[in-house]
C-alpha positions as CSV (number, residue, x, y, z in Angstrom):
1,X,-52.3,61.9,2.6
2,X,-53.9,59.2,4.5
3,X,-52.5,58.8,8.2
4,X,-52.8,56.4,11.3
5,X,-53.2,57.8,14.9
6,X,-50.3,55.6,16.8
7,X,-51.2,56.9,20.4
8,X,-52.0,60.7,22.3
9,X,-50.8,61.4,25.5
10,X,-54.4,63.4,26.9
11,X,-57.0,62.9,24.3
12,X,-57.2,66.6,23.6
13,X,-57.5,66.1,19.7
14,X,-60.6,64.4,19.7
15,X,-62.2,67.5,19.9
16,X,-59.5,69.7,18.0
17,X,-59.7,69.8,13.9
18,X,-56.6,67.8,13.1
19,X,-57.7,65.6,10.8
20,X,-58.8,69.1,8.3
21,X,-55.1,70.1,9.5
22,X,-53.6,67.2,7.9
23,X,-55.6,67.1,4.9
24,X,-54.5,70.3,3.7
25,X,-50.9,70.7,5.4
26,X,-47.9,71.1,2.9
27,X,-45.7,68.3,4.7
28,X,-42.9,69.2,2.1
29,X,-42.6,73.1,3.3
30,X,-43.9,73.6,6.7
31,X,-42.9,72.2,10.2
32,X,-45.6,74.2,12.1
33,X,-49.4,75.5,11.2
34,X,-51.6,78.4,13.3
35,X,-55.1,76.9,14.2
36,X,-57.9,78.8,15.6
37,X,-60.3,76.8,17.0
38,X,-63.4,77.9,19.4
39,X,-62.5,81.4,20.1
40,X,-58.4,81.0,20.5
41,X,-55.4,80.4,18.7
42,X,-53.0,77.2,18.8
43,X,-50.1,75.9,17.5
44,X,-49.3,73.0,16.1
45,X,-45.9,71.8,15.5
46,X,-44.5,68.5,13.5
47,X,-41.6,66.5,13.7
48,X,-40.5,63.8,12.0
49,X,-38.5,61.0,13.9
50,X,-37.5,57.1,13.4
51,X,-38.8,54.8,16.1
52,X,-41.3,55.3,18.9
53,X,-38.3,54.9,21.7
54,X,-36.1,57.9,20.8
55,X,-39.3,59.8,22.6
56,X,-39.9,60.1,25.8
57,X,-41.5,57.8,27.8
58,X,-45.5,57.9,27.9
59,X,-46.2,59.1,31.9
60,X,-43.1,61.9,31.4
61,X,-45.1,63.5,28.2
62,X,-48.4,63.3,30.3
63,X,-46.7,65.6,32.5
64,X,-45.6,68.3,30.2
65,X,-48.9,68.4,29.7
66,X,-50.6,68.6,32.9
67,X,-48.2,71.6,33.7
68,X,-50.5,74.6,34.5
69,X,-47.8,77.5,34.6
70,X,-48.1,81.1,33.1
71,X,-44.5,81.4,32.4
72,X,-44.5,77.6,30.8
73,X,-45.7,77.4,27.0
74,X,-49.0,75.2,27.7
75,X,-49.3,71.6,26.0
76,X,-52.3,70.1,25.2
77,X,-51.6,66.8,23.5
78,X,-48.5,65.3,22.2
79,X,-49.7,62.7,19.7
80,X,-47.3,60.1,17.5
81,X,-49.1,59.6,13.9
82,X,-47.5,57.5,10.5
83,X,-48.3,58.6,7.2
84,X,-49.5,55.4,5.8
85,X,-47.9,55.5,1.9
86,X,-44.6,56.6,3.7
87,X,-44.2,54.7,6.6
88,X,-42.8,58.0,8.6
89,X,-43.7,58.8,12.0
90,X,-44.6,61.8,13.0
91,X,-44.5,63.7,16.5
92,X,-47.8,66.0,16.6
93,X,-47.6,68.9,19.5
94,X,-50.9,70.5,19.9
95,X,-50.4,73.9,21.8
96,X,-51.1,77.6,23.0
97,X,-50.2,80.1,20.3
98,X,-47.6,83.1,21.6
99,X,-48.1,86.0,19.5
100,X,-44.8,87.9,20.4
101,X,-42.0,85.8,20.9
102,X,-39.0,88.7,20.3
103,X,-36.8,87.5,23.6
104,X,-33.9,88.5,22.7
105,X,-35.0,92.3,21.9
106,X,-37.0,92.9,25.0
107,X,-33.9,91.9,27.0
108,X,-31.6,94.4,25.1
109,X,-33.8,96.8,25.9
110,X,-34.2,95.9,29.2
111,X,-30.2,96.8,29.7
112,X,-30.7,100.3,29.7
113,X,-32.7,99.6,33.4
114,X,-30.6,96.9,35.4
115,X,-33.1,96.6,37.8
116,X,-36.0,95.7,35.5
117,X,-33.6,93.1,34.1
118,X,-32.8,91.6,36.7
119,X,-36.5,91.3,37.8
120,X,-37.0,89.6,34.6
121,X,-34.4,87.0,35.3
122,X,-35.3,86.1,38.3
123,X,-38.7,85.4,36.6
124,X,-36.7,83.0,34.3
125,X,-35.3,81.3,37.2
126,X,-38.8,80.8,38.8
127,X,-40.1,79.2,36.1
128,X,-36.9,76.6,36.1
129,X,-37.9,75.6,40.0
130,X,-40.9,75.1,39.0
131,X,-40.1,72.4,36.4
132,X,-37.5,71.1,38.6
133,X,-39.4,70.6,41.7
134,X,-41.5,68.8,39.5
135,X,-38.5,66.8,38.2
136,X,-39.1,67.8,34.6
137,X,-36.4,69.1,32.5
138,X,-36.5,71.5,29.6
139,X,-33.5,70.1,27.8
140,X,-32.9,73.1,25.2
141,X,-32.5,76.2,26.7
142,X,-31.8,78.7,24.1
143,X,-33.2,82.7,22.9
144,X,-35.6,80.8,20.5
145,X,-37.0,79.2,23.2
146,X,-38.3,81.7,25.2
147,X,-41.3,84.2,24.6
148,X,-43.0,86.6,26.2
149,X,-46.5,87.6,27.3
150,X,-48.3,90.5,29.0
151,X,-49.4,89.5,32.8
152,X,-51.5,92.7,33.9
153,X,-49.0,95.6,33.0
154,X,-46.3,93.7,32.9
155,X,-44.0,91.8,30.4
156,X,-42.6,88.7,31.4
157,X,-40.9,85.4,29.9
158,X,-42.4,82.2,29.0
159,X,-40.6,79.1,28.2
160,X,-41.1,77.5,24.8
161,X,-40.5,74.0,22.9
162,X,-39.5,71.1,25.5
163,X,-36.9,68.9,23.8
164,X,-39.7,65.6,23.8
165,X,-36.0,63.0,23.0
166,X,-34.2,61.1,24.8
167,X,-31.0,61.8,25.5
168,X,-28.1,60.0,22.9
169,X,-24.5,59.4,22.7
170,X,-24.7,60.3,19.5
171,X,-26.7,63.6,19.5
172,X,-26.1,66.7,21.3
173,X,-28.2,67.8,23.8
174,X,-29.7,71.5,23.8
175,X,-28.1,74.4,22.3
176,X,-24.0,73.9,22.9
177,X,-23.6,77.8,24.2
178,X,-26.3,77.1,26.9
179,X,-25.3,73.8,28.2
180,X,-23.3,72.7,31.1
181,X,-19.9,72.5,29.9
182,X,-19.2,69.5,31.9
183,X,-21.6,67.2,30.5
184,X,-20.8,64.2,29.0
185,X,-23.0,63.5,26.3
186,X,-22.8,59.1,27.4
187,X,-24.3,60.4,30.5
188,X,-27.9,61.0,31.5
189,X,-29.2,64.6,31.3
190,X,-30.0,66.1,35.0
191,X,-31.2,68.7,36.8
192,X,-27.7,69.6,37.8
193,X,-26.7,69.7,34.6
194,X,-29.8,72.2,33.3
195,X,-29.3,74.2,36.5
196,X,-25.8,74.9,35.3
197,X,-26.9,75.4,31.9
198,X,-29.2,77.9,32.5
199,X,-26.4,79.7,35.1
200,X,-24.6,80.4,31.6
201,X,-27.7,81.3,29.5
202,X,-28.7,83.8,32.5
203,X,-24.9,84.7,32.1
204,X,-25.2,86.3,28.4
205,X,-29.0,87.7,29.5
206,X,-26.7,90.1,31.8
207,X,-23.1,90.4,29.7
208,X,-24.1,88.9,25.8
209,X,-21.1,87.2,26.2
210,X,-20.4,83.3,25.7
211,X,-17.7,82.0,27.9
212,X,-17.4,78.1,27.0
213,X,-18.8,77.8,23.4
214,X,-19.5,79.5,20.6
215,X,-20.0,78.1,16.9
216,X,-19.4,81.4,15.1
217,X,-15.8,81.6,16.1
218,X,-15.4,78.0,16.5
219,X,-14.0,78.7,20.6
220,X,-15.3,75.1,22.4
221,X,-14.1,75.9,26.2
222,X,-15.8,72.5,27.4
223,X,-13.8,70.7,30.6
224,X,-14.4,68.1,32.8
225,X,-14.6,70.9,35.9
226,X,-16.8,74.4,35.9
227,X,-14.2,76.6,35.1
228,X,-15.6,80.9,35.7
229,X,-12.4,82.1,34.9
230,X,-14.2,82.5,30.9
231,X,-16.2,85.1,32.9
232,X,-16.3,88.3,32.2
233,X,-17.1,89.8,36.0
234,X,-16.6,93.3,35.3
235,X,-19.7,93.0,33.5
236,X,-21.4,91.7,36.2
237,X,-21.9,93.5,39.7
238,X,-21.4,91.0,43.4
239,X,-24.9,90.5,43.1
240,X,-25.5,88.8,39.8
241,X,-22.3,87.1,40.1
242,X,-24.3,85.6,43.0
243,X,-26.9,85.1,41.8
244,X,-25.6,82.7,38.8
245,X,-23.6,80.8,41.2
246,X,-26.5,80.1,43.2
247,X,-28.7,78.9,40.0
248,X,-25.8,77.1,38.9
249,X,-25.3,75.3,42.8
250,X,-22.0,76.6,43.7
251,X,-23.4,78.6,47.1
């Protein structure tokens, strides 16, 4: 299907295949392809969305993609591209390809040695200093969203998909067990509010317990105020209880 290039953020496709991508992608049935492409793998995911200002401003995307991080899911290009009979736009993301992304198994298997998981999450919470120093924000923290890979002998996690939208009244913003229960949703998303976020997702890493939220039994614990009294501490020893109310801001 014939298709216009609206804008990329760095230029990177020029010398990628993506117009033999798009000739032969099944639009209908797939939201993501595997390309290899001079000696590596990458991945290239679609999304369909309205009008160019529900995205992210231009200079913010640029610098997703200039983040050079292990533990941060590398992004190439972001590009914004219209089928021409259709009229739809479409976000293009042009990046590295994780080969194991099983998160939330390595982490239950990580409870049977407390230190080695609580190594791992303060890997996690590197990796959120690093985007927040560089006042980026993730804006869907969730188990889908995090992979791992191999660095020397050593497993450790890397953050996936970035939530490329702006913020809405309308639309919810990141997965509801993992975000601050405070946040209003008329409000603009901060770091304050995906430090606290992650406080709760680090929170299940060490207890698999959700305290404010959770669709499958329909509890919705959200408050104007921070509330730990959902906590389960006797899950927790002094230390990681610590530990999340320092991520979280409250030390």
């Amino acid at each position: 299907m014939p298709y216009i290039f609206e804008k990329s953020i760095t230029g990177f496709h020029k010398d990628f295949p993506l117009p033999k991508v798009l000739s032969s992608y099944n639009w209908d049935k797939n939201l993501y392809t595997k390309v290899f492409f001079n000696g590596k793998n990458y991945f290239v995911k679609f999304e369909k969305f309205v009008v160019d200002y529900e995205l992210l401003p231009d200079w913010y995307l640029k610098k997703i993609c200039n983040i050079e991080n292990k533990g941060i899911l590398k992004y190439h290009d972001i590009l914004v591209i219209r089928k021409a009979a259709a009229s739809e736009n479409i976000l293009v993301s042009i990046c590295d390809h994780i080969k194991d992304r099983n998160f939330f198994e390595y982490v239950t298997y990580l409870h049977n040695d407390r230190r080695l998981l609580n190594f791992f999450v303060e890997e996690i919470v590197k990796i959120f200093n690093f985007l927040h120093q560089k006042g980026i924000v993730h804006k869907d923290i969730n188990l889908d969203n995090f992979g791992l890979f191999y660095d020397g002998e050593i497993i450790k996690p890397i953050l996936l998909d970035f939530n490329f939208y702006k913020e809405s009244a309308n639309g919810i913003i990141g997965t509801p067990e993992f975000l601050d229960p405070t946040y209003s949703y008329n409000s603009n998303y901060t770091v304050k509010n995906e430090r606290r976020g992650l406080g709760l997702f680090i929170y299940f890493l060490f207890t698999f317990h959700l305290p404010f939220y959770n669709r499958f039994i329909g509890k919705d614990l959200r408050a104007d105020q921070l509330d730990f009294s959902g906590f389960k501490k006797d899950l927790l020893n002094e230390d990681e209880f610590k530990f999340i109310l320092n991520v979280i801001g409250n030390e």
